[in-house]
C-alpha positions as CSV (number, residue, x, y, z in Angstrom):
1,X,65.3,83.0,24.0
2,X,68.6,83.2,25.3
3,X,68.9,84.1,28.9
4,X,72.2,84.4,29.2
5,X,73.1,86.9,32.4
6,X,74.8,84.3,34.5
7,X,75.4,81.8,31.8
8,X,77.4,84.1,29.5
9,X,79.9,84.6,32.5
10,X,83.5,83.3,31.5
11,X,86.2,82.2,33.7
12,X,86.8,85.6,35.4
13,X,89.2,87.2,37.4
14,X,89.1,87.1,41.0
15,X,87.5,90.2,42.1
16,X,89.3,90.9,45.3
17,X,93.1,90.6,43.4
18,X,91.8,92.3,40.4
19,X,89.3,95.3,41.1
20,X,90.9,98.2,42.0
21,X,90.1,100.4,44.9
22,X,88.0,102.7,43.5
23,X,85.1,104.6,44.7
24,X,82.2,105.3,41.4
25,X,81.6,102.8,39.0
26,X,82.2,105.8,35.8
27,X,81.2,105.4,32.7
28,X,80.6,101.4,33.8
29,X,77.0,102.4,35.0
30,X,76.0,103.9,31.7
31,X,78.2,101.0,29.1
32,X,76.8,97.9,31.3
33,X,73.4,98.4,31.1
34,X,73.4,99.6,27.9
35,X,75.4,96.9,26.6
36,X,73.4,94.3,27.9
37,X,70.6,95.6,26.3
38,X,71.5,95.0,23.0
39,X,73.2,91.7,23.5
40,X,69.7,90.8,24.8
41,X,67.8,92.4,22.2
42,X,69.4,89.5,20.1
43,X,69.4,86.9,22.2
44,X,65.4,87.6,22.8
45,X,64.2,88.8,18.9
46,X,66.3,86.4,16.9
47,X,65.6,82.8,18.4
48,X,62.0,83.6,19.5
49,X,61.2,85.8,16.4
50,X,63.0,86.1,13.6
51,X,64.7,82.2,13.3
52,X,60.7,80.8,13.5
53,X,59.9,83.3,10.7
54,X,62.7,82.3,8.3
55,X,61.8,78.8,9.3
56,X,58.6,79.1,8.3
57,X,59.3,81.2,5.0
58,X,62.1,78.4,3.9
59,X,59.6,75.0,5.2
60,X,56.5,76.5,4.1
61,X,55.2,75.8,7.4
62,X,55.3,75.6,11.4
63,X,57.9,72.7,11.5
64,X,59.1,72.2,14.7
65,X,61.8,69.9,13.8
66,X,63.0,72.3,11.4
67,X,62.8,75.0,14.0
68,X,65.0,72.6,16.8
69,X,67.6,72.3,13.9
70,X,68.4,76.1,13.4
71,X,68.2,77.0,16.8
72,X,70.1,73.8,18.7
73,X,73.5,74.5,16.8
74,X,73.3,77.9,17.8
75,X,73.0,77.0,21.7
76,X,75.8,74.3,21.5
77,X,78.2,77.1,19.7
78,X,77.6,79.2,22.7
79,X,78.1,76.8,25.8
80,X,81.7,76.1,24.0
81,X,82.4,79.4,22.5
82,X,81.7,81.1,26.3
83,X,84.2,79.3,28.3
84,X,86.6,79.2,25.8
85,X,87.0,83.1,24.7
86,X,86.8,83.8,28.5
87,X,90.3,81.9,28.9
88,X,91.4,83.3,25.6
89,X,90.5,87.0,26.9
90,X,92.1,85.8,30.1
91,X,95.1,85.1,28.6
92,X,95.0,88.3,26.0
93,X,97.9,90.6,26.8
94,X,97.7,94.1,24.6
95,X,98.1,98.1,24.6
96,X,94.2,98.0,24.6
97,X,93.6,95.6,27.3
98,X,92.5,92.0,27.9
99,X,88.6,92.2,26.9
100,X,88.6,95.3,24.3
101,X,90.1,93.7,22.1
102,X,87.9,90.2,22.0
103,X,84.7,92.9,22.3
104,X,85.2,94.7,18.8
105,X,86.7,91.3,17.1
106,X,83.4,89.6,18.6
107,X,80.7,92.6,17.6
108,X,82.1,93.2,13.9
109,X,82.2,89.2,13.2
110,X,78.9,88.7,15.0
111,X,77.3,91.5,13.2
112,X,78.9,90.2,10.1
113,X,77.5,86.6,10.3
114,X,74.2,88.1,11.3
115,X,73.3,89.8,8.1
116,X,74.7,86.9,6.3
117,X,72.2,84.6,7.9
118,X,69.5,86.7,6.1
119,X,70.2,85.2,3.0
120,X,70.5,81.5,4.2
121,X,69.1,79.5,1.6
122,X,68.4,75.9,3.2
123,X,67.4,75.1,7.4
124,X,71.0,73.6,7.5
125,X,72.6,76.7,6.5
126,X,70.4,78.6,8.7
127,X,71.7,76.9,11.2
128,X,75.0,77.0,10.8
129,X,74.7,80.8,10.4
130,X,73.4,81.1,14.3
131,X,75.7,78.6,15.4
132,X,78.4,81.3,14.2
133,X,76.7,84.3,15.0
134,X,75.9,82.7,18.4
135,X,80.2,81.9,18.6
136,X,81.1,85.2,17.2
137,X,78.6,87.2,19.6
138,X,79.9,84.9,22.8
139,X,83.4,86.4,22.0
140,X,81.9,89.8,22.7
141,X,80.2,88.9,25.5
142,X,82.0,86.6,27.6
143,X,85.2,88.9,28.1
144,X,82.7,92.3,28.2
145,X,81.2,90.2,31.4
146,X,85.0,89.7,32.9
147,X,84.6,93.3,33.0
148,X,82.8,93.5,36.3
149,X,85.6,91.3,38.4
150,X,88.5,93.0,36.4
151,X,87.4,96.8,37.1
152,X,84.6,97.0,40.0
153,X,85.6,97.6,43.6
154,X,84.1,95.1,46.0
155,X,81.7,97.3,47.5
156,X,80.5,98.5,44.2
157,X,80.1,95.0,43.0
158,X,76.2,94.7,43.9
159,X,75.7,97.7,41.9
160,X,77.3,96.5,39.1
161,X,74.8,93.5,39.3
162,X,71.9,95.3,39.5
163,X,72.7,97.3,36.3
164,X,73.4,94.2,34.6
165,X,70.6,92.3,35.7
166,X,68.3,96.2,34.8
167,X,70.1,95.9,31.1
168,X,69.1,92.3,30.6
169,X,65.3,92.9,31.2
170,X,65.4,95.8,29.4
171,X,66.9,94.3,26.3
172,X,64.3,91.3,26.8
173,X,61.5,93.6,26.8
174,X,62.9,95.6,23.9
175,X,64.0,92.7,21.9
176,X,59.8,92.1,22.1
177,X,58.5,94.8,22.3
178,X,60.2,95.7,18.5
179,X,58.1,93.6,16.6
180,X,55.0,94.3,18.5
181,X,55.2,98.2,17.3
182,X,57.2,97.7,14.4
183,X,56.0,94.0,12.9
184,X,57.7,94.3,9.7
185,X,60.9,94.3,11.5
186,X,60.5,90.7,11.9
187,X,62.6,89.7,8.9
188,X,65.5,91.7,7.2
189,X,65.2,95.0,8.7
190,X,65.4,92.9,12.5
191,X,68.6,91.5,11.7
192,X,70.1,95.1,10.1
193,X,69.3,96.9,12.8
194,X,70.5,93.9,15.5
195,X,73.6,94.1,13.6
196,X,74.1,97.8,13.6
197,X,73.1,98.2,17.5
198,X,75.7,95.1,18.3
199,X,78.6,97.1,16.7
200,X,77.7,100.3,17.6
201,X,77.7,99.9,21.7
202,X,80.9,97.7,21.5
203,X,82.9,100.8,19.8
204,X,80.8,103.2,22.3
205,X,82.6,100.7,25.8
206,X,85.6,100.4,24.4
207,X,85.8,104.3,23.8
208,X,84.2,105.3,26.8
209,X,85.1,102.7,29.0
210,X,88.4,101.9,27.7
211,X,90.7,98.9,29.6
212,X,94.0,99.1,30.9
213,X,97.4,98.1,29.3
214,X,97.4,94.1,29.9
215,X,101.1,93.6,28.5
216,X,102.8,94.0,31.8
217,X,100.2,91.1,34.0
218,X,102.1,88.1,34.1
219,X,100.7,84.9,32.3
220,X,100.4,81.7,33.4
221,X,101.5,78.8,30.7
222,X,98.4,77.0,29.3
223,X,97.6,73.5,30.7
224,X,94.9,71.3,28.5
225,X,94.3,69.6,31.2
226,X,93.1,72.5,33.7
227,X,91.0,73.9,31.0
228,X,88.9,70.9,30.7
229,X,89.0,70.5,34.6
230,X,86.6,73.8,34.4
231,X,83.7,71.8,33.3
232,X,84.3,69.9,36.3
233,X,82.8,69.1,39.7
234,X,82.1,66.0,41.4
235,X,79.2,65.3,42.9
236,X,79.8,62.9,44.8
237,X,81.7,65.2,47.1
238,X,80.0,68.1,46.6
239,X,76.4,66.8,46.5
240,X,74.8,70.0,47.6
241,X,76.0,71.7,44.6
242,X,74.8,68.8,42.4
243,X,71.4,69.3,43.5
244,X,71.4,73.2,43.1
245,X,72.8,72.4,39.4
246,X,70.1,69.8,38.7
247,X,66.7,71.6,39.7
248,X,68.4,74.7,38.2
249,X,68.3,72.6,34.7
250,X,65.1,71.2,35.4
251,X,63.6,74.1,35.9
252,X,65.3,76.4,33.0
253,X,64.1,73.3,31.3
254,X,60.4,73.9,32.1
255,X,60.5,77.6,31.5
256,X,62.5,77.1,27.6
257,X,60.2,74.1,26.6
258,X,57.3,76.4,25.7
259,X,59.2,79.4,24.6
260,X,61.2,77.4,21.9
261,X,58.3,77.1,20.2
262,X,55.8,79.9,21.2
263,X,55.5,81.6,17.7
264,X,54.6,78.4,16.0
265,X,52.3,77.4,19.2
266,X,50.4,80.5,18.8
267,X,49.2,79.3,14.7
268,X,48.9,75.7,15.4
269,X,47.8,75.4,18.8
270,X,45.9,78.7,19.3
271,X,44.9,79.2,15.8
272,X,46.3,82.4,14.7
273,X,47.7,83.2,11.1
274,X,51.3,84.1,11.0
275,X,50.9,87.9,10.7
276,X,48.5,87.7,13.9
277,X,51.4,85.6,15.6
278,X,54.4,87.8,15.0
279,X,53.3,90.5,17.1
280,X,51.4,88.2,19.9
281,X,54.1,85.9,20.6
282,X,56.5,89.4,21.1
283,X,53.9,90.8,23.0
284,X,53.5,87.6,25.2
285,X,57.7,87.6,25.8
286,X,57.3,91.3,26.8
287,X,54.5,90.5,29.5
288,X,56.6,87.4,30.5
289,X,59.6,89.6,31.1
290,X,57.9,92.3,33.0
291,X,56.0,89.9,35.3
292,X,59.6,88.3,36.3
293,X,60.4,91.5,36.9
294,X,57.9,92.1,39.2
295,X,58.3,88.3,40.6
296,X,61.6,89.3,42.0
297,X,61.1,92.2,43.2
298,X,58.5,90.6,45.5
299,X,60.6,87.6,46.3
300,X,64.2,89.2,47.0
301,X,63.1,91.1,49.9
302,X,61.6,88.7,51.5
303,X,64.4,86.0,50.9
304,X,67.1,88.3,51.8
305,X,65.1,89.2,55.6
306,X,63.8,85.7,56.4
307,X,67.3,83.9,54.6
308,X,64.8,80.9,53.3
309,X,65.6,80.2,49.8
310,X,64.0,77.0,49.2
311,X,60.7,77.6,50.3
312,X,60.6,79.9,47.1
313,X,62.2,77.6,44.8
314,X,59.4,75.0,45.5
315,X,56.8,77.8,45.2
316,X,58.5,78.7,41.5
317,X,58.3,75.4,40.5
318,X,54.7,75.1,41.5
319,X,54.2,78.1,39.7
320,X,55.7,77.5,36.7
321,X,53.7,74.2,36.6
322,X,50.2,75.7,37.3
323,X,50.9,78.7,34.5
324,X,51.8,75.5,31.7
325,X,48.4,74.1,33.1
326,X,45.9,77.3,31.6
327,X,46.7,77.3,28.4
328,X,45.9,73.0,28.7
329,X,42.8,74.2,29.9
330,X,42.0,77.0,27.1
331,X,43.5,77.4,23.8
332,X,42.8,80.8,23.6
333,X,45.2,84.5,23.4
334,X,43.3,84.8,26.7
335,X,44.6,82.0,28.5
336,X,48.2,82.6,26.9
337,X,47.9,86.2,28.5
338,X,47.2,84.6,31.9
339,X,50.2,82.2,31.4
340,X,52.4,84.4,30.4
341,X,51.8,86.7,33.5
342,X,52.1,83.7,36.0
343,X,55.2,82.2,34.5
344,X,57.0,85.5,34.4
345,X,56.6,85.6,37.8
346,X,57.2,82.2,39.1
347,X,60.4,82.8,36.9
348,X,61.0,86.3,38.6
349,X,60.9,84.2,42.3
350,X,63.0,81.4,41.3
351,X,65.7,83.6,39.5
352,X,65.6,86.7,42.8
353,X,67.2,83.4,44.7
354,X,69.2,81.2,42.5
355,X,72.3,83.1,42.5
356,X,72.0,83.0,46.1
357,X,71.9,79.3,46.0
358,X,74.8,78.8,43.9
359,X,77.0,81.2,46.4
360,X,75.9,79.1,49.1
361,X,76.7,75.4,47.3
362,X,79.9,76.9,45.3
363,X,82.8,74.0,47.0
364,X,85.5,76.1,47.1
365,X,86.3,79.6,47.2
366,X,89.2,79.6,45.1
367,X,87.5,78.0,42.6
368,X,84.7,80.0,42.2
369,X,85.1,81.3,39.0
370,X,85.3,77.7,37.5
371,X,82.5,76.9,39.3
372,X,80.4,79.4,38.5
373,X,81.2,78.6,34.6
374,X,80.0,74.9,35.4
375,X,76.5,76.0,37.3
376,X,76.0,78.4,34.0
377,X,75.7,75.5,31.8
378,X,72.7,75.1,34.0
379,X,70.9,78.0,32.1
380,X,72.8,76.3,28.6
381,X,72.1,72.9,28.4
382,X,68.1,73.5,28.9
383,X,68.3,75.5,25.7
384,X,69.6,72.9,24.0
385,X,67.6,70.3,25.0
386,X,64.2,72.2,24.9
387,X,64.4,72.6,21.3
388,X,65.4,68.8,20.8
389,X,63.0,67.4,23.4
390,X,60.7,70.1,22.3
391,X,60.2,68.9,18.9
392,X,60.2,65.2,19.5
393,X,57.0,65.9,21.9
394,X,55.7,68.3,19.3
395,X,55.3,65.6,16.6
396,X,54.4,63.1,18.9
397,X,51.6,64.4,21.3
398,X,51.2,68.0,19.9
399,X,51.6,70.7,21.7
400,X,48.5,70.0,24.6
401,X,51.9,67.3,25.4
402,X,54.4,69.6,25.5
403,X,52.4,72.3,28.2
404,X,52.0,68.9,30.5
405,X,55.6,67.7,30.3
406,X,57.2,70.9,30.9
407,X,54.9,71.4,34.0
408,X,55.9,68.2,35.3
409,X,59.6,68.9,34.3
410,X,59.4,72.1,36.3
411,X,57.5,70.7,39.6
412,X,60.5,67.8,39.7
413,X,63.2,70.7,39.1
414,X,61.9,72.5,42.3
415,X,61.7,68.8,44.4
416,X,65.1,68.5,43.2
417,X,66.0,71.0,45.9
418,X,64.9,69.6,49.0
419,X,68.3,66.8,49.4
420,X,70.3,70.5,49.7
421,X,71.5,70.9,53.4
422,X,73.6,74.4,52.7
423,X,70.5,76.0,52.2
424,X,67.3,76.5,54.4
């Protein structure tokens, strides 16, 4: 699964030069939601369902190396293809705006690549189709996300969040929740209607939503060297934000290890037959996304009165460790249940205060927009390296290894955050 809400930000605008002063968000409160849920529907249903089916129908069986070479291309595509097409879309000056443009070029071609990837013939090919859909789909996203800075008044700016953040969940749980009541879309029909849903709601925010004439902004000339200076900051200066950027990949790290692989998990560890698993591992992603849910909504509260943000890190961590621990204990659908209830919301807590750490570490406020792109590889890089790391552990201590090095991974992730002196 993809969680890309923060990480799929680009380089964006400064708000308070770009917003305009205006008082209702519009048509932005019904597009941003509703865009986010499908980009989420895909990022949830294809690399947690329908990638580990095709796997299995081109291997012939629950290979987790196979499985870490679809999906890891697919995640590299998109930690380059983000930053990039947000400086591109940055830089776009047209009639139709900066981001329209990039957001119908990016739905057709990522819809395109999509159904093409049914038909992919070998793992390699497989994996070069995400890898492309993943790059094609970033060029939607990464300029539909400039959106918020470009177009929402400061004061309306939480707001905005919160629909986003509403849209995500929604599109997690829908992504799942698909091929618990519909199983047989977890092949063919999953990726049609994916690609029919990602092209219909970018006509529907460009039309309803539409930008503003970008030909008169002026343009700055392109420096190489700035644009790799994005992927930048030392820590050695700015240790606090080293520290925020290292539990956040330990801990994304923890959460992903598990979730690479959860279909396959389910028939080899667990023992269920692929038609049982289909419909249980969605089902267990829908009860892991509603529990986060419900984590943050008990955790903000109480982080934004008392201002204490690590105490809940370290309490995240702890329970992200304890919920790898049950299914150790039992293999069973019962024990997965119980896990997937616990993690959701030890992932709720630590995610209701992690963009409230990053504000606090960001070095400098004039760069925030190039440093926010840097902390999202945070929520990227795990991704990657779950499904490499992932199946390495797989085929060497089975999956009972992987549930005890993720917890670890995840209790060292939260520890991680105790050298941070911004943040109490």
């Amino acid at each position: 699964m993809a969680l890309n809400d923060e990480a799929s930000a680009p380089t964006l605008a400064p708000a308070a030069t770009a917003a305009p002063s205006r008082p209702r968000l519009g048509t932005l409160a019904i597009t941003l939601p509703t865009t986010m849920i499908v980009l989420f529907m895909v990022w949830t249903a294809v690399p947690s369902i329908l990638l580990p089916v095709q796997v299995q129908a081109l291997t012939g069986s629950t290979d987790a190396g196979a499985l870490a070479i679809a999906s890891v291309l697919g995640t590299v595509a998109a930690a380059i293809a983000n930053p990039v097409f947000g400086h591109l879309s940055d830089r776009t000056r047209s009639r139709f705006g900066r981001r329209a443009p990039w957001i119908v070029v990016g739905a057709v071609s990522g819809a395109a690549v999509l159904l093409l990837q049914i038909a992919a013939p070998s793992i390699a090919v497989l994996g070069l189709c995400w890898a492309a859909t993943c790059l094609t789909l970033n060029a939607f996203q990464a300029p539909f996300m400039a959106v918020i800075p470009d177009r929402v008044p400061t004061a309306r700016i939480g707001l905005a969040s919160s629909l986003v953040g509403t849209g995500l969940n929604a599109g997690v749980l829908v992504g799942s929740l698909m091929f618990v009541v519909f199983p047989g879309l977890a092949g063919s029909g999953g990726y049609v209607l994916l690609a029919i849903l990602i092209v219909a709601v970018a006509v529907l925010f460009v039309t309803i939503s539409p930008d503003t004439d970008s030909r008169a902004l002026p343009r700055e000339p392109f420096r190489l060297r700035e644009f790799f200076a994005t992927f930048w900051v030392s820590p050695r200066r700015y240790p606090d934000f080293a520290w925020v950027f290292i539990a956040r990949v330990l801990l994304m790290l923890g959460y992903f290890l598990l979730f690479a692989f959860l279909m396959f998990a389910l028939q080899d560890y667990v023992g269920l037959a692929q038609d049982q698993a289909v419909p249980q591992a969605a089902l267990l992603f829908a009860i892991n996304g509603a529990a986060s849910v419900v984590g943050s909504i008990l955790a903000a509260p109480i982080a934004d009165r008392t201002g204490r943000l690590k105490v809940f890190v370290l309490i995240a961590g702890a329970g992200l460790a304890v919920s790898l621990v049950i299914p150790l204990v039992q293999a069973s659908m019962a024990a997965m249940y119980v896990f997937a209830v616990v993690n959701g919301i030890a992932f709720g807590i630590y995610m209701s205060v992690d963009t409230a750490l990053v504000n606090r570490v960001l070095p400098r406020p004039e760069d925030a927009a190039k440093d926010l792109g840097i902390m999202n590889l945070g929520m990227v890089i795990p991704q990657v390296l779950s499904a490499s790391i992932g199946a390495i552990v797989v085929s060497l201590v089975g999956y009972a290894g992987l549930f005890a090095i993720a917890a670890v991974i995840a209790v060292i992730g939260a520890l991680a955050i105790l050298p941070v002196r911004k943040v109490v």
